[in-house]
C-alpha positions as CSV (number, residue, x, y, z in Angstrom):
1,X,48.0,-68.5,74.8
2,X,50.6,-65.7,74.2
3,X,49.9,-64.6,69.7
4,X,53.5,-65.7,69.8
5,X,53.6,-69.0,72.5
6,X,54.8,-71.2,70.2
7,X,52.6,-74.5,70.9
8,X,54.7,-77.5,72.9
9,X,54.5,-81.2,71.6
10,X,57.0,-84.2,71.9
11,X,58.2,-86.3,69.2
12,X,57.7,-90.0,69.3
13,X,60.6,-92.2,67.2
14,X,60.4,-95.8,66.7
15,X,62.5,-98.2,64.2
16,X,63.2,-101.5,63.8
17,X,67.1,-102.6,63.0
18,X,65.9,-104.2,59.8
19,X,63.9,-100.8,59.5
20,X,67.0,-98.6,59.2
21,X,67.1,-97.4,55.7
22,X,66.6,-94.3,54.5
23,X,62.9,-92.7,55.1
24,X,62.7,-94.7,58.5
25,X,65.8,-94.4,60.5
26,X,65.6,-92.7,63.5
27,X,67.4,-89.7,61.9
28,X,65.3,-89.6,59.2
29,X,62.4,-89.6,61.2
30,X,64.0,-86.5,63.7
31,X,64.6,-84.4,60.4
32,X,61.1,-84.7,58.9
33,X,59.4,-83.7,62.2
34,X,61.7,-81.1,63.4
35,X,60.8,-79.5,59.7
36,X,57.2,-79.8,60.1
37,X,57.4,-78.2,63.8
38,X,59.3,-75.5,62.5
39,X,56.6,-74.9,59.8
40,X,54.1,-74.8,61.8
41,X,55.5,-72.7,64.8
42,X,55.2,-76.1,67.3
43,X,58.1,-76.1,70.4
44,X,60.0,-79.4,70.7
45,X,60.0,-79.5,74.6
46,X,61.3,-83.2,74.5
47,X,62.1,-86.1,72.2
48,X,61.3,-90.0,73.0
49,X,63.1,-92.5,70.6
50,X,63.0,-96.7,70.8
51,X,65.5,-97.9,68.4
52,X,65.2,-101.2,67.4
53,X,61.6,-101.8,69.2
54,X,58.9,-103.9,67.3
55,X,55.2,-102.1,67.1
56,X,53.6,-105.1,67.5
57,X,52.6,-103.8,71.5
58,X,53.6,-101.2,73.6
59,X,55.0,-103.7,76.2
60,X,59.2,-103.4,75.8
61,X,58.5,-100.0,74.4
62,X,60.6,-98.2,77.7
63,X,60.5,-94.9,75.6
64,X,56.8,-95.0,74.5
65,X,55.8,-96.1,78.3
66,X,57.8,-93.0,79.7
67,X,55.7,-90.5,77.4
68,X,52.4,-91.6,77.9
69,X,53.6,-92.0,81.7
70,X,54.7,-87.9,81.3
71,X,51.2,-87.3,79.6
72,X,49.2,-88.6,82.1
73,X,51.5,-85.9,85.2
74,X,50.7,-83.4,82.5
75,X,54.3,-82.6,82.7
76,X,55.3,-80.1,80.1
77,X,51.5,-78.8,79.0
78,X,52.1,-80.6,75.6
79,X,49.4,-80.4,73.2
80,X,50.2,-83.0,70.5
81,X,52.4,-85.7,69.9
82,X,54.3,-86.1,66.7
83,X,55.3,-89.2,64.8
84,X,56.6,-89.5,61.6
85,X,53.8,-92.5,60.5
86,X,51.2,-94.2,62.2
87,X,53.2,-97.5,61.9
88,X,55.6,-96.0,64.0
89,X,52.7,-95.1,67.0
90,X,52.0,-98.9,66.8
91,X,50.7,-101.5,64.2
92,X,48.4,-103.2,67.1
93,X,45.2,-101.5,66.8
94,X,44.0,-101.8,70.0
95,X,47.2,-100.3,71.6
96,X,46.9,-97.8,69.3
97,X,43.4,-97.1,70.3
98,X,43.6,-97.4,74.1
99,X,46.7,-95.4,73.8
100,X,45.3,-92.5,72.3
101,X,42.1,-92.5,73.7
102,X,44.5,-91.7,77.8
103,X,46.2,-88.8,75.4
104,X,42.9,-87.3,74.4
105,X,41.5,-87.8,78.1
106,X,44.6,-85.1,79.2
107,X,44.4,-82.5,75.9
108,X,46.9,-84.5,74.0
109,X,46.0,-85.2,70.1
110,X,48.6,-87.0,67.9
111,X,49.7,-85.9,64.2
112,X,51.1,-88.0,61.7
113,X,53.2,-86.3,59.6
114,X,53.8,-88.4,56.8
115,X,49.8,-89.6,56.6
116,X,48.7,-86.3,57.4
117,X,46.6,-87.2,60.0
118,X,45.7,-85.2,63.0
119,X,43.6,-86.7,65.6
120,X,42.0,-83.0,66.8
121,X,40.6,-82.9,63.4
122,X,37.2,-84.5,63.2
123,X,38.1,-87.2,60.5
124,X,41.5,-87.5,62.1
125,X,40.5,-90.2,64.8
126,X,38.0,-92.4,62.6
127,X,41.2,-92.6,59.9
128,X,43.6,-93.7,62.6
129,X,41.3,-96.2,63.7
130,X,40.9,-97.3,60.0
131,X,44.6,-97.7,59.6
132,X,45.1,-99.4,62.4
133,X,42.9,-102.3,61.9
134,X,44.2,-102.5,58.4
135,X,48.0,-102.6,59.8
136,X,46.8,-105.3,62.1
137,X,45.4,-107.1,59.3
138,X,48.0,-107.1,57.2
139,X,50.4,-108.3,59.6
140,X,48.1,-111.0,60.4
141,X,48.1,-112.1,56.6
142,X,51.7,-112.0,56.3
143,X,52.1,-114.4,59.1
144,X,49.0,-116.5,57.6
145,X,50.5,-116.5,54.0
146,X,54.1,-117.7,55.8
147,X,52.8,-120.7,57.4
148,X,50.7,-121.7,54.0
149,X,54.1,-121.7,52.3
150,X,55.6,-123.8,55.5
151,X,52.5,-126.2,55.1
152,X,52.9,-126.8,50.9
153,X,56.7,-127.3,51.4
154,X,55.1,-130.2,53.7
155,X,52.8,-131.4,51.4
156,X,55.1,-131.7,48.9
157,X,57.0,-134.0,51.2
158,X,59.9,-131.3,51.6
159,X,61.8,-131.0,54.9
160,X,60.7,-127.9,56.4
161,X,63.4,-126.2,58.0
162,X,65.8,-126.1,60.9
163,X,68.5,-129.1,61.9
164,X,67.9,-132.4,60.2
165,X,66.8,-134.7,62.4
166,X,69.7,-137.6,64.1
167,X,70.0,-140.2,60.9
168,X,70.0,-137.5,58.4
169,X,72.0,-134.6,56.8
170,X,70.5,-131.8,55.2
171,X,72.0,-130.6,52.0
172,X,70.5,-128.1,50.0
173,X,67.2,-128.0,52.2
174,X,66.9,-131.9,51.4
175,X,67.6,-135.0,53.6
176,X,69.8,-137.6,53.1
177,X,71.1,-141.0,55.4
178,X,74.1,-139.9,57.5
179,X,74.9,-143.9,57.3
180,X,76.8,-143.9,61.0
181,X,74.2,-142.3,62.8
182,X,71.6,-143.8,60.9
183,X,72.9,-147.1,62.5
184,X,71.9,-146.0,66.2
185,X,68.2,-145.3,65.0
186,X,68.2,-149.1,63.4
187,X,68.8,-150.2,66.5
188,X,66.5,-147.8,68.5
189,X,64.0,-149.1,66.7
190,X,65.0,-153.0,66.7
191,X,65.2,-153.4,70.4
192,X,62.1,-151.4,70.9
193,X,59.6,-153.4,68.9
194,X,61.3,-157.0,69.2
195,X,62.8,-156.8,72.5
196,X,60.6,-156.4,76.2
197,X,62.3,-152.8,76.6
198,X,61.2,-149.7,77.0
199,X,62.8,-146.4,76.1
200,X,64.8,-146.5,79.4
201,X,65.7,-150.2,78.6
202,X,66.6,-149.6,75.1
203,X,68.7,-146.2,76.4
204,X,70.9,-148.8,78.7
205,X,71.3,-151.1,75.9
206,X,72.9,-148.5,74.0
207,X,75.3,-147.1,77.1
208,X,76.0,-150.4,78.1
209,X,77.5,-151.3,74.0
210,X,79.1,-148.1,73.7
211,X,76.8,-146.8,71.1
212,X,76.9,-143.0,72.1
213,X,75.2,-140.0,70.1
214,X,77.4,-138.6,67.6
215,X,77.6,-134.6,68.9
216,X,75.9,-132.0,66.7
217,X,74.9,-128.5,67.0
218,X,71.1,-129.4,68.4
219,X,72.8,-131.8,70.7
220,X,75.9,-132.3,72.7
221,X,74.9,-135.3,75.3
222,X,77.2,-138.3,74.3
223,X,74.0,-140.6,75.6
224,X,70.8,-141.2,73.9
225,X,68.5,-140.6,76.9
226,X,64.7,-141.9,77.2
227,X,63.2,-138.7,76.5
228,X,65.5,-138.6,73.3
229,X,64.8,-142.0,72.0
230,X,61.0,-141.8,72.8
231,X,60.9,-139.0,70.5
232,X,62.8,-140.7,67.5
233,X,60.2,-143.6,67.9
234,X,57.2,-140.7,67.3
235,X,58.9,-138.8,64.4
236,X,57.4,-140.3,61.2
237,X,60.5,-139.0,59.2
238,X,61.9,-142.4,59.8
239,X,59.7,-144.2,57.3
240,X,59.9,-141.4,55.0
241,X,57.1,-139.3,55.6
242,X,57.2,-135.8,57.0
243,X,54.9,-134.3,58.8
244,X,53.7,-130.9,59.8
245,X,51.8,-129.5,62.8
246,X,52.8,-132.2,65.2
247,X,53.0,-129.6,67.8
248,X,51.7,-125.9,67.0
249,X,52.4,-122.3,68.8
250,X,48.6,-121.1,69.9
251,X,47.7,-118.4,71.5
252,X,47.3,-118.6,75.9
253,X,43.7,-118.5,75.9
254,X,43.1,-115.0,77.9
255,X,46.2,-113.5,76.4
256,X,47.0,-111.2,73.5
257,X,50.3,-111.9,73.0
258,X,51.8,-114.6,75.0
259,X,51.8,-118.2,73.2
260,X,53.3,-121.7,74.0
261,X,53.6,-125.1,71.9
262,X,50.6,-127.6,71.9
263,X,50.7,-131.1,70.6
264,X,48.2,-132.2,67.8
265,X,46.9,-135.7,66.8
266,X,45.4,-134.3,63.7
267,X,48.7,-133.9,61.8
268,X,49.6,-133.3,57.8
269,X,51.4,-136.6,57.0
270,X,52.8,-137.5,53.5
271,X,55.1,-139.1,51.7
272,X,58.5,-137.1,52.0
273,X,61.4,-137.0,49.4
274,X,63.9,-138.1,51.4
275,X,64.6,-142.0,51.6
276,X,63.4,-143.9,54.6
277,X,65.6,-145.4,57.5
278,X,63.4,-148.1,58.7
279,X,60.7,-149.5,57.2
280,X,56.7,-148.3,57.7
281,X,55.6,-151.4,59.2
282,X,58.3,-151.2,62.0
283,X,57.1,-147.7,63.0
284,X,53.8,-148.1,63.0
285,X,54.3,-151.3,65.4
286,X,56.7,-148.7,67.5
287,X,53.7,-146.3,67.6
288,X,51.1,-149.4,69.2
289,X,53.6,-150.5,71.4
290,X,54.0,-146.6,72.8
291,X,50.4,-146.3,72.8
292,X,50.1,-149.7,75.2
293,X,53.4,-148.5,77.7
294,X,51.8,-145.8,78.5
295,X,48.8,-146.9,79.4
296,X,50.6,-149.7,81.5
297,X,52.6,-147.0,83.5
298,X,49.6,-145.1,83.9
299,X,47.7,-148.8,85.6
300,X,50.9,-149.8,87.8
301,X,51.5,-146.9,89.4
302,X,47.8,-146.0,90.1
303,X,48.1,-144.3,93.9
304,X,51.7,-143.7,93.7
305,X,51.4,-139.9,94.1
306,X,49.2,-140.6,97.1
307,X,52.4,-141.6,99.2
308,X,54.9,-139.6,100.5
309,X,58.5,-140.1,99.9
310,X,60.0,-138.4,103.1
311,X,63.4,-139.0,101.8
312,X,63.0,-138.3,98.6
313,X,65.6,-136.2,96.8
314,X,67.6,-135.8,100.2
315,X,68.9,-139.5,100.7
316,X,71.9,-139.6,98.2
317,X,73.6,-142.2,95.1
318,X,77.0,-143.9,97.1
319,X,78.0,-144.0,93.7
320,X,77.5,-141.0,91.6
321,X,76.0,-138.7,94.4
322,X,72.7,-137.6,93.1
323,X,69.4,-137.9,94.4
324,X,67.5,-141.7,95.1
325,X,63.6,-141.0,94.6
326,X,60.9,-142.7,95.9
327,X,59.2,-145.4,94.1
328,X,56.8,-148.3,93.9
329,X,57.1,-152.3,92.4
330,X,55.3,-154.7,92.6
331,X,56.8,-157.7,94.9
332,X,55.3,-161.2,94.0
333,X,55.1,-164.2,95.0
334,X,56.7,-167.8,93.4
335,X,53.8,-168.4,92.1
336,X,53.5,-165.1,90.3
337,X,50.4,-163.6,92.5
338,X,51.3,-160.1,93.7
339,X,50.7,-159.6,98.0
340,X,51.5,-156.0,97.9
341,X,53.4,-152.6,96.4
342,X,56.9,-152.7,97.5
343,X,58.3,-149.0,98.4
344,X,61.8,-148.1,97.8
345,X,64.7,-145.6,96.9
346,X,66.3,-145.7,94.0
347,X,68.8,-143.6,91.8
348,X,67.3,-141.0,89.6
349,X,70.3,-142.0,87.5
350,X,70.6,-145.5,87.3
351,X,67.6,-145.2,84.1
352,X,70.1,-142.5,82.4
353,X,66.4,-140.7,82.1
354,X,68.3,-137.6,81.9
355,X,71.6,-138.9,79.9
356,X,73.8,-140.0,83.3
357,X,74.9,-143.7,83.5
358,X,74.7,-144.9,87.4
359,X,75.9,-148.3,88.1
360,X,74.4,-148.2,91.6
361,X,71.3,-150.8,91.7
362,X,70.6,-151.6,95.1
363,X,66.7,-150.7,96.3
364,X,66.5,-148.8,99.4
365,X,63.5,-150.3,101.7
366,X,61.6,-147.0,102.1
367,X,60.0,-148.2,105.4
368,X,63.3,-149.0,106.8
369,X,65.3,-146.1,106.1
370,X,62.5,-144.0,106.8
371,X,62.0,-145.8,110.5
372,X,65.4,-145.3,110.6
373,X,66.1,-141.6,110.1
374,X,62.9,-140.5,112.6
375,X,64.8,-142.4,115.2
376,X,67.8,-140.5,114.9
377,X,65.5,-137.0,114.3
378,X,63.5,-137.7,117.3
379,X,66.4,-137.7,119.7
380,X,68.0,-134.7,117.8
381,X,65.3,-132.4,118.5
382,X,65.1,-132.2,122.1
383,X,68.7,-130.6,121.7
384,X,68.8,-126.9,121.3
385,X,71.6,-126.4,119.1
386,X,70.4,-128.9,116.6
387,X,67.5,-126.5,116.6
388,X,69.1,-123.8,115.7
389,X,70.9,-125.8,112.9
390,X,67.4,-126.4,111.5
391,X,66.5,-122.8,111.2
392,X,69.4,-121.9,109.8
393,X,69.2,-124.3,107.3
394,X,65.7,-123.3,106.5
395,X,66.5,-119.9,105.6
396,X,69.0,-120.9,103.2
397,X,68.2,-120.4,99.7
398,X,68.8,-123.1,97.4
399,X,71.6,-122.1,94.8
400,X,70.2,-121.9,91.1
401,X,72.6,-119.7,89.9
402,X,73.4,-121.9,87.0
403,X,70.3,-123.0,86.1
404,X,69.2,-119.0,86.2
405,X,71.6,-118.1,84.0
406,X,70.4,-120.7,81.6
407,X,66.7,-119.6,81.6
408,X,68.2,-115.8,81.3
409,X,70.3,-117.1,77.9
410,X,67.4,-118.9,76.6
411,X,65.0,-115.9,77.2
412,X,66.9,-113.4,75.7
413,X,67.9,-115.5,72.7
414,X,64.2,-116.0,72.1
415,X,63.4,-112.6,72.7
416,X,65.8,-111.6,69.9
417,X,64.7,-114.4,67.8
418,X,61.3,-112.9,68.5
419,X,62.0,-109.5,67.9
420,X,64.1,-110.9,64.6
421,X,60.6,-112.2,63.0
422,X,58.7,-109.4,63.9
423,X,61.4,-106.7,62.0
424,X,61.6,-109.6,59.3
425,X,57.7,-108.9,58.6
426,X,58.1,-105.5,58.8
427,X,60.3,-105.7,56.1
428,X,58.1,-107.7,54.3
429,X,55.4,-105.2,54.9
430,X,57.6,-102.2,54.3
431,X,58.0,-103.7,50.9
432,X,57.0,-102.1,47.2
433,X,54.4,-103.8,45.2
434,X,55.8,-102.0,42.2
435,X,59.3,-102.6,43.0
436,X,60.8,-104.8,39.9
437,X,62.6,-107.0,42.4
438,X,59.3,-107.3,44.6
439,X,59.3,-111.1,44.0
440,X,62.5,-111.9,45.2
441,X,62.9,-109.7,48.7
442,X,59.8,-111.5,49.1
443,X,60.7,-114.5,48.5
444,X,64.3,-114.0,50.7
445,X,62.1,-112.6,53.3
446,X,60.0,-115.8,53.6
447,X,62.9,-118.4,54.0
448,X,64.3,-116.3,56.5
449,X,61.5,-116.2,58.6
450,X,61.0,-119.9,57.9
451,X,64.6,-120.1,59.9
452,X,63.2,-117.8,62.5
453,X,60.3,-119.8,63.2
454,X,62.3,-122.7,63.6
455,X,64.8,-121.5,66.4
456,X,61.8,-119.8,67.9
457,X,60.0,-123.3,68.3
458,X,63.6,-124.6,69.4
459,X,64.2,-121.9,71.6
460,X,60.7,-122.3,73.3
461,X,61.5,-126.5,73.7
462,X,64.4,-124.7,75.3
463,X,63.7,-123.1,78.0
464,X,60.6,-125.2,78.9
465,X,62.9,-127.6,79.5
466,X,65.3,-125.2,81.6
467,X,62.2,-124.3,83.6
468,X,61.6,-127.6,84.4
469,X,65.2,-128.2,85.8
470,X,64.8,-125.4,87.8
471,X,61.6,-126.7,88.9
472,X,63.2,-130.0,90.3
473,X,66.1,-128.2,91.8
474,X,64.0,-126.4,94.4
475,X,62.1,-129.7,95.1
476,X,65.3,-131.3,95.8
């Protein structure tokens, strides 16, 4: 190198939106760098910024990924890499690690500016990896110390966040009797434990009297369908208790940072502040009676999945037009001794197990329709343009436009809702312990992320669901 060849490095910018304050914003960062270049005779040869990009992994990082992706070509001859902080390199450890161990492999160190670290230094590495695992340790407790406040709000029977549940108001982060809906989960609960129903029964009951959910902003379906009212008869916060951890975010076994919801026997359960809708004794007889259905379903329709439903999906309602689905009963005779399983077709809607009311009854004889349609095949396809009707009908794709753009919505509102908790934290960590007003950003910062937690686990419900749709859509 020339006395005068000034050395090349790139610059590395990262900031969260809740990050942009003086010190950290993007500009900020730029000024502080191009200063310290200056100083030290380095050449800018190019600049890679990712505003509004959490540190919690390089994945989503486009900018980050571009410059380790130029590092590795050995496109400019770069010797170090400048960042303003080591936070903004990366707060996990490992990514900060791996990463800089693939710089190092090419002749690429990285400098800190405002640590004062350099990783060409001999010290320089061992203190980055000391940081690191302190960042990621911190962040961990953060998150730890959120979900111990979440759990005491709990134990002292407080309601813990997002909508209130249908029966309730929520005023001033307390619940109180909405008296008109309240009457719907009377009844819920009435025809469930003293009547032969089920929840599919007690969901016609209500159609059929004109009881319809009142629409609110975690719910817009005028029907209380059997998924819906099978939950109300689980959630305890009927007879006055509230629990937490019914169903927890853990950590895909094999994964670093991918996590889904898990449901938990092994519950917090106390007494909650809010006054009860039904009465203890009437939910714990609703919880038996659950218990007992489901192990009835499970015996009746033993070997059911064992059968195939040719027609299933494709063999439409007269009625409402939506799909009949296969199905078994149990035909007996007078004297109440059953001779065999009894196949049919039935309306997927006629049970409103999706919030449709289908007046159509009638049970299709699966054998005869079945014998019936082969007929008519069988003489079709001998003929060569019913053939090529086939193909073509084959290699159509079936249309999920809709139900794409649904999954799209919900991923990208829980990505933001993702990212929104992650720059939440990093508020809280960005935080100054000597800071007179310490106590309450911290305290703001907390409920907050209470609120992000809660759409998260919405969100996630969400698009499950919407997966699922989509999922019966291309079996139909």
């Amino acid at each position: 190198m020339a006395l005068n060849e000034k050395i090349k490095v790139y610059t590395y910018t990262r900031v969260s939106t809740a990050m942009q304050i003086d010190g950290y914003s993007l500009d900020a960062q730029i000024s502080r760098m191009k200063a310290f270049a200056d100083f030290n005779n380095y050449e800018i040869v190019r600049e890679y910024q990712d505003a509004g990009k959490s540190g919690r992994s390089i994945e989503g990082r486009i900018q980050f990924r571009q410059m380790m992706d130029d590092i590795k070509a050995e496109r400019d001859g770069v010797s170090y890499v400048l960042v303003f902080k080591l936070s903004r390199f990366g707060r996990n450890a490992a990514d900060v690690l791996s990463s800089l161990q693939v710089m190092q492999d090419y002749g690429v160190n990285l400098i800190c500016v405002e640590d004062g670290i350099d990783s060409s230094k001999d010290a320089g590495k061992l203190i980055i990896s000391v940081l690191s695992a302190v960042a990621e340790i911190e962040k961990e407790n953060i998150r730890v110390q959120t979900m111990e406040g979440r759990m005491q709000k709990a134990r002292e029977g407080r309601w813990n966040g997002g909508f209130a549940p249908y029966g309730y108001d929520l005023k001033d982060g307390k619940l109180y009797i909405n008296e008109e809906e309240a009457q719907a989960i009377c009844i819920i609960f009435d025809r469930y434990i003293h009547t032969d129903s089920g929840s599919i029964g007690v969901a016609k009951y209500l159609a059929n009297h004109g009881i319809h959910k009142i629409a609110r902003q975690n719910g817009k379906n005028p029907y209380f369908e059997a998924n819906l009212i099978r939950n109300i008869l689980k959630n305890p916060v009927y007879c006055g208790k509230i629990a937490y951890g019914r169903r927890r975010t853990e950590k895909v076994h094999g994964t670093r940072d991918d996590y889904h919801l898990v449901e938990k026997d092994d519950y917090l359960l106390v007494d909650g502040l809010h006054e009860a809708i039904i009465s203890e004794e009437d939910w714990e007889k609703a919880q038996i009676k659950l218990k007992s259905q489901a192990k009835r379903y499970e015996h009746v329709n033993r070997g059911v999945g064992e059968r195939v439903h040719m027609l299933s999906g494709i063999v439409k309602c007269p009625i409402c037009g939506a799909g009949m689905y296969g199905n078994k009963s149990i035909k007996k005779k007078p004297d109440g001794s059953m001779y065999k399983d009894y196949f049919y077709y039935g309306c997927k809607h006629r049970s409103m197990t999706c919030g449709h009311k289908c007046t159509y009854r009638n049970q299709v004889n699966e054998e005869v329709l079945d014998k019936s349609v082969a007929e008519v095949v069988s003489r079709l396809v001998s003929r060569p343009k019913f053939a090529e009707l086939m193909q073509e009908k084959i290699n159509t794709q079936v249309d999920t436009t809709a139900i794409d753009q649904e999954i799209k919505t919900c991923e990208k509102n829980l990505r933001n809702n993702l990212s929104l908790k992650i720059k939440l934290i990093e508020e809280m960590d960005a935080l100054d312990f000597d800071d007179k007003h310490y106590d309450r950003k911290k305290s703001d910062l907390n409920a907050r992320l209470d609120k992000a937690y809660d759409k998260i686990e919405e969100l996630e419900e969400q698009l499950y669901a919407a997966k699922a749709k989509k999922s019966a859509i291309e079996a139909e």
